[in-house]
N, C-alpha and C positions, 0 to 999 in steps of 0.2 A: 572766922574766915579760914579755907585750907589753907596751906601748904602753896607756897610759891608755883607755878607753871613747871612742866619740867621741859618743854618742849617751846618754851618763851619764841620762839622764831615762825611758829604756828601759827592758824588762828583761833581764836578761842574755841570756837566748836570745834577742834581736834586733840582739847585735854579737856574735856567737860564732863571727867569722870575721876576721882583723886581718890587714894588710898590714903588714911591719915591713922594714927594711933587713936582716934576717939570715932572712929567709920568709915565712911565713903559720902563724899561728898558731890554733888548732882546738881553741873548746871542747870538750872530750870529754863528750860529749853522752851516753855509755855508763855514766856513774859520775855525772851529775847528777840531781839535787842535793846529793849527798850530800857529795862532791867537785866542788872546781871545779878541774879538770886542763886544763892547756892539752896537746895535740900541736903539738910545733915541724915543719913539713915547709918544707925547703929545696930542696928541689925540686919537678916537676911527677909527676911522676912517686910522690912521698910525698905530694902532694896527693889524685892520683888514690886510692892505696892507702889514706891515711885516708876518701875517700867512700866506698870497697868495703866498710870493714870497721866502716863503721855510726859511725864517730868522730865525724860531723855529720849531720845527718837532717833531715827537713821542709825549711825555706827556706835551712839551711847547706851544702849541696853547690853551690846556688846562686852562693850569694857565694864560696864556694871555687872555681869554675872563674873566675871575675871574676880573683881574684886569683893564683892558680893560673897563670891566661895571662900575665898580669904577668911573674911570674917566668922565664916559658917568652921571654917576648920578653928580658929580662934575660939568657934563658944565650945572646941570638945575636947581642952582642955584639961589633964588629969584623967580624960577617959581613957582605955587601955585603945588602941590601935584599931580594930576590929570595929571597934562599936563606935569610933571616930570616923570612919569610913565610911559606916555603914549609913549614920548620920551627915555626911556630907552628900551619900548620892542622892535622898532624900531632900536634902536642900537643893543641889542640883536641880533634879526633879520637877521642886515647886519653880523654881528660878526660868527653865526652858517652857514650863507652862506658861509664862506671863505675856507672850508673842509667841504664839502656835505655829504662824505661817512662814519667817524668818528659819533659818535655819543657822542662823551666828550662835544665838545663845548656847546652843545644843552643841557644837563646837569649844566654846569656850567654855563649860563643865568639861567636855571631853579633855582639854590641856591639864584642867586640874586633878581630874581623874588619874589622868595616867602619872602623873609625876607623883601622885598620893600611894597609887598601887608598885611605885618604881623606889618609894624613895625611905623605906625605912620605917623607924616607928615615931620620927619626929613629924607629925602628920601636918600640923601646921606650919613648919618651915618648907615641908614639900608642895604644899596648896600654893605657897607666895613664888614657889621657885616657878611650878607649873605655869600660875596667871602671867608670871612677868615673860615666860616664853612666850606665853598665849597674846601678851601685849606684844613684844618683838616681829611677831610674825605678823599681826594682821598690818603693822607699820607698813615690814617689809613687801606683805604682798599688795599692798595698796599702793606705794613706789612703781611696783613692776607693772603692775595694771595700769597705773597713770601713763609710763611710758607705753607702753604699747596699744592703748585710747587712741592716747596724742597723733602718734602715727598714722593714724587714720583720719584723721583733720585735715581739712583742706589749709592751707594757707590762709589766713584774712578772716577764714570760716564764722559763720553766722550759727551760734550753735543751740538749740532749744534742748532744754533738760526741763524735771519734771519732778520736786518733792526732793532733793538730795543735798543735804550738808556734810557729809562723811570724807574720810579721809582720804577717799580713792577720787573724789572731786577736787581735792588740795593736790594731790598726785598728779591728776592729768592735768589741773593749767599749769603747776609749774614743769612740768615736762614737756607741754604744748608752748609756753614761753622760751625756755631753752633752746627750743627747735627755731625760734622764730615765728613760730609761726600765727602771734596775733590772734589772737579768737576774740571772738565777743557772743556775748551768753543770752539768753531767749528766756526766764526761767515761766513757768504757773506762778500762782499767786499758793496753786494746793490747798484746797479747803478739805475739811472746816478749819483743819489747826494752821491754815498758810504759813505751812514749814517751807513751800518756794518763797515765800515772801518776803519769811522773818530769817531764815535758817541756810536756804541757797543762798539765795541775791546779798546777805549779808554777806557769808563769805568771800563770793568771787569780788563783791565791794572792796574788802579788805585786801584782795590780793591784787587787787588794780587793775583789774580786767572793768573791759565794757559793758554793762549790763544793766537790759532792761526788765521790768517786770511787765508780764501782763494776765491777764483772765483766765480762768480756766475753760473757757469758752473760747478762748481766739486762735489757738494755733492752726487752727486748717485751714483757718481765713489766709493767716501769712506763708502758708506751707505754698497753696492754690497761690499767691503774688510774687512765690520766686523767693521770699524774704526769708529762707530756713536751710541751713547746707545741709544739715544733719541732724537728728536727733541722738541725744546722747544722755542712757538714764545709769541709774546703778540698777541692782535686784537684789531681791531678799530673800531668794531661791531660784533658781536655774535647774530643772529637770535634765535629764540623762540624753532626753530625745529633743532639747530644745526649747521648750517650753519655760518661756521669761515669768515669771512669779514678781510683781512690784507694787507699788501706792494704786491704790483706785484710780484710773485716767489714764495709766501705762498704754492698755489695750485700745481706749480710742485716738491718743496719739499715735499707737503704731502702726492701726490701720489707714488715719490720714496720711501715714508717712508715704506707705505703700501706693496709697490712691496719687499721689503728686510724684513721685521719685526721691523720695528721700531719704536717705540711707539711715538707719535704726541701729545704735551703735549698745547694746547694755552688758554692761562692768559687772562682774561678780568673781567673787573670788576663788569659786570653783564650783563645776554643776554637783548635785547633791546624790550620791551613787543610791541614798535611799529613796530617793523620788524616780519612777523610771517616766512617768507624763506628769503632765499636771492633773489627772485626779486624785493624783497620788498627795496631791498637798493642801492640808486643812486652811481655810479661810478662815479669817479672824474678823469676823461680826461685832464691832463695837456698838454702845448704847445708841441708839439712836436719834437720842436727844441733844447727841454732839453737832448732830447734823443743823440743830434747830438755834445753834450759837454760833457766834463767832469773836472770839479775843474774851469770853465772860459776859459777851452781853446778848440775850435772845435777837433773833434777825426773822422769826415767823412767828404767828399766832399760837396761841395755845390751843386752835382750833384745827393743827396741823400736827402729825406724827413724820417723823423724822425715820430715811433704811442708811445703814452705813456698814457697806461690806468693806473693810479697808484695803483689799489687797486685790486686785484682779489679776487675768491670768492671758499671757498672750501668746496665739501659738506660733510656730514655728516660723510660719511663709511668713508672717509679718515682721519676722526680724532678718535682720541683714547680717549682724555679726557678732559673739558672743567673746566679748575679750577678758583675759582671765592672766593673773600673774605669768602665765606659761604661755604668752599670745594670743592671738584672735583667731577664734573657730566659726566657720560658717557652722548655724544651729543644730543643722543633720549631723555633723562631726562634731561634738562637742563634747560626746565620749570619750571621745580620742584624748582629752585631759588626762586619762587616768592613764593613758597606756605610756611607754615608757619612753616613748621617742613623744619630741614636744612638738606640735604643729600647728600651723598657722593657719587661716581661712584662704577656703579657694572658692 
């Protein structure tokens, strides 16, 4: 078993990834709630394989390549500096390969990178100094992004998300409660791996909010009866010009949203200055035969082939507001992140 919680006041999906002196330890995020299984991976390389094979999802692959690089600087030990490094981006490398479409992982090498190329020739004290920056800030900017979500919440608000257990979902209700302002949550159920099922709706469960599940098939029913203030997802890239990158099913809630008046609210932690559209971002085509299970057990004939793109792509006119640790950009201005004066959506 790891290492105590270090963030005990959380909820579990927001430490489901632990550094220990014998690895990194991985909530199995494939059997929760039901189980709470840890995956031990001792190397980078078992790090990598547990992101491929769905073990951590949302904001846990994140913290997995943080800690992941840890390890990798740990095996180059006794090597002179140079070929430590050199061997870390290499790990890196394989590590940002493991979710193509995402744009965290590539990030989080990025922290350890630099504090490796900043920090001397103790290459592994510089890798842990790096990741725990790299952990400090995604904390920090998933706070900032939770309040400035929130603020866009109607009071009482009726709120439908979509695939999200990450820590910028822990961010906005408790931001959204502080305010007063009561929410109550809408989630998917997210197939095939119903991380809305198992992995949202458990959390907001645990944070006391009202929340119901339903189908991946129902929201424009409840959108069309009035029953939806808002939608409200994260992303897993945000283009330069707008363009929301998320779980498969993003794109036909956002256009429900649009068709009823629903305002499309997606969280990310800043748009990606190397994407300038969305064809600038690789899709990530998993096996197909995930599509053909559900929870371990087949739910179609063996008389049927399974397509499973996982990530769609939604453009611009169908989203309503891009909020990011630095406030919320209407999608056309969403550039405007980088530039030095911080701005809000008009």
């Amino acid at each position: 078993m790891p290492p105590p919680a270090a963030h005990p006041g959380l909820p579990t999906l927001a430490d489901s990834v632990r550094l220990a002196e014998d690895g990194v330890h991985i909530l199995d995020r494939r059997v929760f709630p039901f189980e709470h299984r840890w995956v031990h991976a001792r190397t980078v390389e078992e790090v990598a394989a547990a992101i491929e094979d769905m073990v951590t999802q949302s904001s846990g692959p994140y913290f997995a390549v943080l800690w992941g690089m840890v390890l990798a600087a740990r095996e180059t030990a006794g090597q002179d500096p140079a070929t430590a490094r050199e061997r870390l981006r290499a790990a890196g490398d394989r590590l940002i390969a493991t979710r193509p479409t995402n744009d965290q992982p590539r990030k989080a090498v990025e922290w350890v990178m630099a504090s490796v190329h900043a920090g001397g020739d103790d290459v592994a004290a510089a890798a842990l100094a790096g990741a725990r920056a790299g952990d400090a800030d995604y904390r920090r900017r998933s706070r900032e992004m939770g309040r400035a979500g929130a603020a866009l919440l109607p009071e009482g608000g009726r709120i439908l998300t979509h695939c999200w257990g990450d820590l910028y979902l822990v961010g906005l209700v408790e931001a959204a409660l502080e305010m007063g302002k009561r929410p109550s949550f809408v989630c998917t159920e997210t197939r095939p791996y119903l991380q809305g099922a198992r992995l949202t709706a458990e959390t907001l469960a645990e944070m006391g909010v009202d929340t119901t599940l339903i189908t991946d098939g129902m929201p424009a029913s409840l959108m069309r009866a009035g029953e939806v203030d808002a939608l409200v997802t994260a992303s897993d890239r945000v283009t330069m010009d707008g363009h929301v990158i998320n779980k498969v099913g993003t794109l036909q809630l956002a256009v429900a949203a649009n068709a009823f008046g629903v305002p499309f609210h997606a969280l990310c932690h800043a748009p990606d200055p190397a994407s300038a559209t969305g064809a600038d971002v690789p899709i990530e085509f998993r096996d197909g035969d995930e599509v053909l299970h559900t929870l371990g057990r087949r739910s179609a004939s063996e008389r049927v082939r399974g397509l499973y793109p996982a990530f769609d792509v939604t453009d611009p006119r169908f989203v309503t507001t891009v909020v990011t640790d630095r406030g919320a950009f209407a999608p056309d201005r969403v550039h405007e992140y980088w530039n030095e004066e911080r701005g809000t959506a008009r």
